[in-house]
SEDRENBA-734648 format. One record per residue: residue number from 1; x, y, z of N, C-alpha, C in turn. Coordinates in steps of 0.02 Angstrom, whole numbers, padded with zeros to 5 digits, always signed. Layout:
<atoms>
[atom NUM, [X, Y, Z], [X, Y, Z], [X, Y, Z]] ...
</atoms>
This chain:
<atoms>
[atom 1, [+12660, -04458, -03432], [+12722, -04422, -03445], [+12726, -04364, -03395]] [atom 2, [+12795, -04373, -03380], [+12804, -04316, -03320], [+12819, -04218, -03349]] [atom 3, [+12761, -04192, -03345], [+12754, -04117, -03376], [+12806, -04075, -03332]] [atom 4, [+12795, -04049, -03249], [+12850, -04025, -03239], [+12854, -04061, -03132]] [atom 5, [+12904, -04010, -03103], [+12887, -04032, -03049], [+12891, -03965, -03002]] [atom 6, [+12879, -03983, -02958], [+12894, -03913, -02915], [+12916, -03918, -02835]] [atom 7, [+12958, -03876, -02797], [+12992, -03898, -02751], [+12973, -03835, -02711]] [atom 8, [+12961, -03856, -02650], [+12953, -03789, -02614], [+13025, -03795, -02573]] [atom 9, [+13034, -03719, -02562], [+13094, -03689, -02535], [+13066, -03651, -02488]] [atom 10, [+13108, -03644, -02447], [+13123, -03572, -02371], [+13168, -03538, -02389]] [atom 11, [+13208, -03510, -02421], [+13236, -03470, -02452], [+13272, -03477, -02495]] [atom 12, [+13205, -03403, -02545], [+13209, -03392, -02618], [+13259, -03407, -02639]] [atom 13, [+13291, -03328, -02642], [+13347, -03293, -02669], [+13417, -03364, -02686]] [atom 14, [+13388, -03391, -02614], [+13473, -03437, -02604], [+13456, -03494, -02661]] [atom 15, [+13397, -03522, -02649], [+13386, -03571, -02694], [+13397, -03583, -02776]] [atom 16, [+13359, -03490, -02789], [+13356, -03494, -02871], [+13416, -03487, -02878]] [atom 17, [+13476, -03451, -02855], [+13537, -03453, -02854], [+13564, -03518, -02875]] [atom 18, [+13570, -03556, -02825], [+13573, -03608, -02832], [+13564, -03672, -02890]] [atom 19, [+13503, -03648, -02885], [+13459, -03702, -02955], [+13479, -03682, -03019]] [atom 20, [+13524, -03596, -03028], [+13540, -03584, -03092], [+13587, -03605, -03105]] [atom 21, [+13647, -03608, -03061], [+13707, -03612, -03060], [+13706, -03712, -03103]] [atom 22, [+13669, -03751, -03036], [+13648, -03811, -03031], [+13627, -03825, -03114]] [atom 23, [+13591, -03820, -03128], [+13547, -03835, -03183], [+13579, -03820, -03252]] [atom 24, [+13625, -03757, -03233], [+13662, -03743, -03311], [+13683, -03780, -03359]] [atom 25, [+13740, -03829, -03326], [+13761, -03889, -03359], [+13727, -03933, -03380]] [atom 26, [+13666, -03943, -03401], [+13596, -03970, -03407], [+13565, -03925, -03477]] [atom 27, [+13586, -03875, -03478], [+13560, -03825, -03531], [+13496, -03773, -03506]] [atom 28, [+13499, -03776, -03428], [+13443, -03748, -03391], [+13461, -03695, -03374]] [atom 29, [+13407, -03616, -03384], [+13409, -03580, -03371], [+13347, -03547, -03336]] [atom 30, [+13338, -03497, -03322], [+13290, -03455, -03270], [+13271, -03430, -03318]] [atom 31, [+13164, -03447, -03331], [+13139, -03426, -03378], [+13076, -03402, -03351]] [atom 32, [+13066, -03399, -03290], [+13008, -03364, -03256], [+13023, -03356, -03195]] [atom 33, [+13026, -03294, -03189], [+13019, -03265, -03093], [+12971, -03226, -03089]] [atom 34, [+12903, -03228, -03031], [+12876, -03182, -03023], [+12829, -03206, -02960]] [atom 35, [+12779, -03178, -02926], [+12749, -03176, -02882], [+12668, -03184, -02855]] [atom 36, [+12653, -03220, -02842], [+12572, -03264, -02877], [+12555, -03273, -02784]] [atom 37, [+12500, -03231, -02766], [+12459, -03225, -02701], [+12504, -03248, -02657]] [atom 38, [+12567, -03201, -02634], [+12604, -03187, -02599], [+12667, -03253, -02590]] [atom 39, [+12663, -03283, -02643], [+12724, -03342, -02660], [+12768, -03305, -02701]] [atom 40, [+12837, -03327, -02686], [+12865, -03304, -02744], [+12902, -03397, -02786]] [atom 41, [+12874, -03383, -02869], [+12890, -03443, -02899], [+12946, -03413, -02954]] [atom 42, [+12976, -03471, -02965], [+13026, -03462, -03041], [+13034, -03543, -03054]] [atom 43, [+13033, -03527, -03132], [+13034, -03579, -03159], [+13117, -03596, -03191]] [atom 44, [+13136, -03647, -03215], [+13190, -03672, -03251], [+13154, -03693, -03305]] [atom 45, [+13212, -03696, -03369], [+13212, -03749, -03416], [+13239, -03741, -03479]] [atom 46, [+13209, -03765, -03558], [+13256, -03778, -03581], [+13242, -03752, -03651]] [atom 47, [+13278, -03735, -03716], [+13227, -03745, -03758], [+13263, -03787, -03800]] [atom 48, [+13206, -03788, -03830], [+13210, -03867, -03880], [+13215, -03839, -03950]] [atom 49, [+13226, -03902, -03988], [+13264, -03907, -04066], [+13222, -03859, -04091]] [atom 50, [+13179, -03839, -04080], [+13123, -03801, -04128], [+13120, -03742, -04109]] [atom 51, [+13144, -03694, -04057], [+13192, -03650, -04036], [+13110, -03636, -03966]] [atom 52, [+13084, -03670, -03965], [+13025, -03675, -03923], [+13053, -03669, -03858]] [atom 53, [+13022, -03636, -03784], [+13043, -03655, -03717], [+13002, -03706, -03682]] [atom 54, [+13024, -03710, -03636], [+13001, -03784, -03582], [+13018, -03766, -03515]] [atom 55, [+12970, -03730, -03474], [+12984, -03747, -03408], [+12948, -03810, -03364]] [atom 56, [+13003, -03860, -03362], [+12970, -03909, -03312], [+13000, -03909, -03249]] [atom 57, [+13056, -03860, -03223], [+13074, -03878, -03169], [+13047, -03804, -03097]] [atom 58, [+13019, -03800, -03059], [+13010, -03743, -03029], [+13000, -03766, -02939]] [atom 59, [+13049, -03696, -02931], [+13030, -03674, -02851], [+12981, -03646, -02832]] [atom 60, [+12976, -03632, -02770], [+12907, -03602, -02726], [+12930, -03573, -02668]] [atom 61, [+12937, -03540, -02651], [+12931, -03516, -02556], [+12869, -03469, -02569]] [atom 62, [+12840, -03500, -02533], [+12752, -03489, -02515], [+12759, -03457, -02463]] [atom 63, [+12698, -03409, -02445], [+12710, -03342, -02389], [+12705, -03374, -02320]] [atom 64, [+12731, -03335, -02288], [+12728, -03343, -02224], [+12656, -03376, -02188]] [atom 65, [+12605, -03345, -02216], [+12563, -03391, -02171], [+12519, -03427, -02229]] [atom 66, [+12562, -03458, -02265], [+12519, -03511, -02309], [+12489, -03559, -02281]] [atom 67, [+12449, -03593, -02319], [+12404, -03666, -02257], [+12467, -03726, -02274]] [atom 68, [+12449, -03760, -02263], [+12493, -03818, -02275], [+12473, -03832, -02341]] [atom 69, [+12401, -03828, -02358], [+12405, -03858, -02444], [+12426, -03821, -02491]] [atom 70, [+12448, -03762, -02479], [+12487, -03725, -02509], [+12547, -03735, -02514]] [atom 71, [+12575, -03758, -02471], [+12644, -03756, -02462], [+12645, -03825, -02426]] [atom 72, [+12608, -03869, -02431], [+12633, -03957, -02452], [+12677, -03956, -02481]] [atom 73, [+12715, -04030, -02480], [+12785, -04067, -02480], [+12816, -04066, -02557]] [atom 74, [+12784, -04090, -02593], [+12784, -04093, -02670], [+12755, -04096, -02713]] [atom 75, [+12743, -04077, -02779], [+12709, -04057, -02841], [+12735, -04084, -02875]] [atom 76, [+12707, -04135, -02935], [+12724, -04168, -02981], [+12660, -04159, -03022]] [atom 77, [+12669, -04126, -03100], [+12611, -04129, -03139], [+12621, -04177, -03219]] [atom 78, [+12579, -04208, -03209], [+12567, -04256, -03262], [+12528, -04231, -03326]] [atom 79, [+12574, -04246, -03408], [+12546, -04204, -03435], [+12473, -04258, -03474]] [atom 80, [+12399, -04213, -03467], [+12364, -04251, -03496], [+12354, -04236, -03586]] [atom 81, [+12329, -04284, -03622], [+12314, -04269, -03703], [+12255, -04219, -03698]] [atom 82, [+12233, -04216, -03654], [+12153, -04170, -03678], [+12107, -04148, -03611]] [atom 83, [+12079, -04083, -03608], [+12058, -04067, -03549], [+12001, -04121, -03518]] [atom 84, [+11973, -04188, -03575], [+11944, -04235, -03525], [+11961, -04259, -03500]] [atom 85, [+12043, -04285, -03510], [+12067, -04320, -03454], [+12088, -04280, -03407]] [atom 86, [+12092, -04218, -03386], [+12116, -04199, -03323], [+12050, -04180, -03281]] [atom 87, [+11996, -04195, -03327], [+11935, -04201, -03285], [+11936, -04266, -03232]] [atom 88, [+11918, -04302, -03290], [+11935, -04374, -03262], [+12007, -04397, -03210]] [atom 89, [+12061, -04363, -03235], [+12093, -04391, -03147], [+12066, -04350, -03107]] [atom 90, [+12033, -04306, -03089], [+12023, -04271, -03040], [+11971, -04309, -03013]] [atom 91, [+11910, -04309, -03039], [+11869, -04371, -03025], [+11897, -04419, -02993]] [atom 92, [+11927, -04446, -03040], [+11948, -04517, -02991], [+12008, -04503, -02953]] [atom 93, [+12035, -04461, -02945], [+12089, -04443, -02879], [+12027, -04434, -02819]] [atom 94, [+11980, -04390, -02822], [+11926, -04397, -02764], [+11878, -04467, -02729]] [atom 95, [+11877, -04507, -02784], [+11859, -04571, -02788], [+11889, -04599, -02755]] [atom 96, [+11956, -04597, -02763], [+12020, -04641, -02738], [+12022, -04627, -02671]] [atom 97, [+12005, -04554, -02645], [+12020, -04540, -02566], [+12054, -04478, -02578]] [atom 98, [+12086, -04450, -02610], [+12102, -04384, -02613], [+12098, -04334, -02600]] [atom 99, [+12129, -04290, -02584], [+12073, -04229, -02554], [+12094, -04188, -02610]] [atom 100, [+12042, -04105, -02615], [+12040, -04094, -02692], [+12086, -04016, -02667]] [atom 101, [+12136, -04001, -02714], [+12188, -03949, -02721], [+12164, -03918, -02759]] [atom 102, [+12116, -03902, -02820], [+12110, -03871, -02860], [+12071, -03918, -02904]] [atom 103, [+12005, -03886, -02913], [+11973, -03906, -02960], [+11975, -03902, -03044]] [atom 104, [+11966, -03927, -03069], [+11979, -03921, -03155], [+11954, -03856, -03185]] [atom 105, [+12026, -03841, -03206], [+11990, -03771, -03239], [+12071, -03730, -03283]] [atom 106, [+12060, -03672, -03283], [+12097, -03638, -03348], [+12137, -03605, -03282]] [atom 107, [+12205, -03609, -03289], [+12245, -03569, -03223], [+12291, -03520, -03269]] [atom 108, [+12244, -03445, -03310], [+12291, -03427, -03336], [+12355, -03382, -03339]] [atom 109, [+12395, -03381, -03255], [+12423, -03339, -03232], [+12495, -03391, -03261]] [atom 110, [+12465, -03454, -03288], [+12538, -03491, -03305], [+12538, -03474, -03385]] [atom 111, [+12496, -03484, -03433], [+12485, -03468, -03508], [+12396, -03470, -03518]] [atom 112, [+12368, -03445, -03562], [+12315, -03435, -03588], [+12293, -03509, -03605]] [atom 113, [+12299, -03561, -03597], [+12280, -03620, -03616], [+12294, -03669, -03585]] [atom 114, [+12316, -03667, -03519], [+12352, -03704, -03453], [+12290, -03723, -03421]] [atom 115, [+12262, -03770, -03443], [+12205, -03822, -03403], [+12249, -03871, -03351]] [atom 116, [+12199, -03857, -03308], [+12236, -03905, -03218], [+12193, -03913, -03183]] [atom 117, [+12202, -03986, -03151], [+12171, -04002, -03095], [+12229, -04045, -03050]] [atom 118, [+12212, -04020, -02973], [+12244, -04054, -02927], [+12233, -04092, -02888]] [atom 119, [+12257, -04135, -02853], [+12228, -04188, -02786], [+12298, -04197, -02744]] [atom 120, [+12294, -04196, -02677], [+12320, -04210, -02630], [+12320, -04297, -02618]] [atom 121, [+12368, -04315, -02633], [+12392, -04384, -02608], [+12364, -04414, -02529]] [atom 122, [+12404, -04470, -02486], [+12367, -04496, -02456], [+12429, -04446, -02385]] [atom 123, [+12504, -04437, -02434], [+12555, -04403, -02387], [+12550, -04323, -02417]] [atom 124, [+12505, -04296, -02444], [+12493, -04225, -02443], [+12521, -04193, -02489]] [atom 125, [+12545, -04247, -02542], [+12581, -04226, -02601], [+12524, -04213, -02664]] [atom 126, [+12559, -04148, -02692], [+12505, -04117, -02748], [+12520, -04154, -02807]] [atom 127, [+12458, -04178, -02834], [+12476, -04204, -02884], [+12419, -04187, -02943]] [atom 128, [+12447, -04151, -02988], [+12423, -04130, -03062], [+12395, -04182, -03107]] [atom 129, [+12349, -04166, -03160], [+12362, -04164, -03240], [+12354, -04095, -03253]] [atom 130, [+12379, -04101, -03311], [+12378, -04038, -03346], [+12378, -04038, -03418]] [atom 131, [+12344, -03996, -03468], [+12341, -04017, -03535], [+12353, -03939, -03552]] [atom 132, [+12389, -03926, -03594], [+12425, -03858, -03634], [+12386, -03832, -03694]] [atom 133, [+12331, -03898, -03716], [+12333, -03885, -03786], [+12257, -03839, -03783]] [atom 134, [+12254, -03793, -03839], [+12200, -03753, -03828], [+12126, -03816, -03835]] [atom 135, [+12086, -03792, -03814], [+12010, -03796, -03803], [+11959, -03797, -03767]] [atom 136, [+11901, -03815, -03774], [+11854, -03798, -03764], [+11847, -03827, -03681]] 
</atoms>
């Protein structure tokens, strides 16, 4: 299941603009802006019946002298049931040929319970699991 995605941009300002305006009619709004080792990110999204939020949709313009795996082509994160499976794709994303974006671990600059691991595709695309749910 597809958790969220992420798009890098060359300019911010114009984009989130954009993506709010864009996304409204959708029930999407701007629910995170802020600034993470010289990127600036914002998120979209939505909330749901249970008056809960959801950001799955987000920009990026990554700093000026980011590497390329920083600021690679696209981000797509897959949501996993449990932090063993985002062990396990990471594993086997390296297995597969992958190169490694981020090793498995707690990234809590997104929420206190945001387990992730990443792998770089074969075209340099980031690709996630990610599991939300608290543990060990």
């Amino acid at each position: 299941m597809l958790d969220h995605i992420t798009l890098r941009v060359t300019n911010y300002a114009k984009s989130k603009a954009f993506y709010a305006a864009a996304l409204a009619p959708l029930s999407y709004s701007l629910m995170v802006d802020f600034e993470h080792e010289g990127a600036k990110v914002a998120g979209f999204g939505w909330t749901r019946a249970d008056g809960s939020q959801k950001v799955d949709w987000w920009i990026v313009e990554p700093p000026a002298d980011a590497t390329p795996l920083l600021s690679g082509p696209t981000h797509l994160a897959l949501l996993a049931k449990d932090r063993g499976v985002v062990d396990a794709f990471h594993a086997a994303g390296l297995k597969a040929g992958g190169e490694d974006n981020g090793g498995p671990g707690l990234r809590p600059h997104y929420h206190a319970d945001y387990y992730g691991a990443f792998i770089l595709d074969p075209d340099g695309n980031n690709v996630e699991a990610v599991c939300h749910a608290p543990g060990a």
